[in-house]
C-alpha positions in Angstrom: 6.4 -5.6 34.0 8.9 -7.1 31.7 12.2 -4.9 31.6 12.3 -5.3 27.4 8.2 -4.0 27.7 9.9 -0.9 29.9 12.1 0.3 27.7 10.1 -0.2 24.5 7.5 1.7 26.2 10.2 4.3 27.6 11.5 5.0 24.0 7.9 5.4 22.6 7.4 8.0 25.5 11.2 9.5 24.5 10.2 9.8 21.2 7.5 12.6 21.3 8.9 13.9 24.6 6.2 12.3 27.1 7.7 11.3 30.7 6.9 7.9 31.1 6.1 8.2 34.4 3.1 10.2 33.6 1.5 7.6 31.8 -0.9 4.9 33.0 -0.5 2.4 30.8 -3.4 0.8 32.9 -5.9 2.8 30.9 -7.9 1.0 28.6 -6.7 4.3 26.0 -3.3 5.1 27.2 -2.0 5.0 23.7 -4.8 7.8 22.5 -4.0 10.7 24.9 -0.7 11.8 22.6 -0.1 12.1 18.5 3.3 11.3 17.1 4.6 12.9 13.7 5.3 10.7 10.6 8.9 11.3 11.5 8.6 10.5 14.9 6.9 7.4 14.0 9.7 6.0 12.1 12.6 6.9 14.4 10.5 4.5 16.8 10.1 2.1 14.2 13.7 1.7 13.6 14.9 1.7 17.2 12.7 -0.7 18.2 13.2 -3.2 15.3 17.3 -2.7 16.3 16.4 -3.4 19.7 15.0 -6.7 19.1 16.7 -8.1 16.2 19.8 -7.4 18.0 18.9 -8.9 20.3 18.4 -12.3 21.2 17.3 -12.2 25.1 15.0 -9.3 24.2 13.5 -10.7 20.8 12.7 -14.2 23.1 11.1 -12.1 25.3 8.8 -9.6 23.7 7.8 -11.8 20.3 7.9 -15.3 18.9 10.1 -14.3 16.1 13.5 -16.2 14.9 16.5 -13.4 13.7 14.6 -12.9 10.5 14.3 -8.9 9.5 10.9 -9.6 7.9 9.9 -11.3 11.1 11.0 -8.9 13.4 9.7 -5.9 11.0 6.2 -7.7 11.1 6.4 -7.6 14.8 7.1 -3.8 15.8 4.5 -3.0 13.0 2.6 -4.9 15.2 3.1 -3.3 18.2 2.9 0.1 16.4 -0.4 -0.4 15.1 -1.6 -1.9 18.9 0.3 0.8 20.9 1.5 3.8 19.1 0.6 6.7 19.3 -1.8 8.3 17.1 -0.4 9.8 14.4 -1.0 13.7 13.6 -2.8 15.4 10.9 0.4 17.4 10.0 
């Protein structure tokens, strides 16, 4: 797996305090097993859009988007909607 894809998936795990290694990202549902707070769901959000806007090697590698914030906002809303985690009633 992509190194980027490891930490992006590392830091969602971080971020409701899930070990990564525990999770089979094989799973058709991986992303449904755990529930994330609003909170939670923006600290996520604004790591991982620093991660790749920052980032040239990474933002090459994990999306088609130039250095553009609304490109790279676009993109982790993306992947939140995709692969977050679900978020919780409270």
């Amino acid at each position: 797996m992509n190194i980027h894809l490891v930490n992006v998936l590392k830091q969602l795990c971080d971020t409701i305090g899930v070990d990564y290694e525990e999770i089979d990202f094989k799973e058709l549902d991986w992303n449904k097993q755990h529930c994330w707070n609003y909170t939670q769901s923006v600290e996520f959000e604004d790591w991982m859009f620093h991660y790749i806007f920052d980032n040239d090697k990474v933002r090459r590698q994990l999306t088609c988007c130039k250095r553009d914030e609304l490109e790279c906002r676009q993109a982790v809303n993306i992947f939140i909607a995709m692969y977050g985690w679900r978020l919780s009633d409270g």
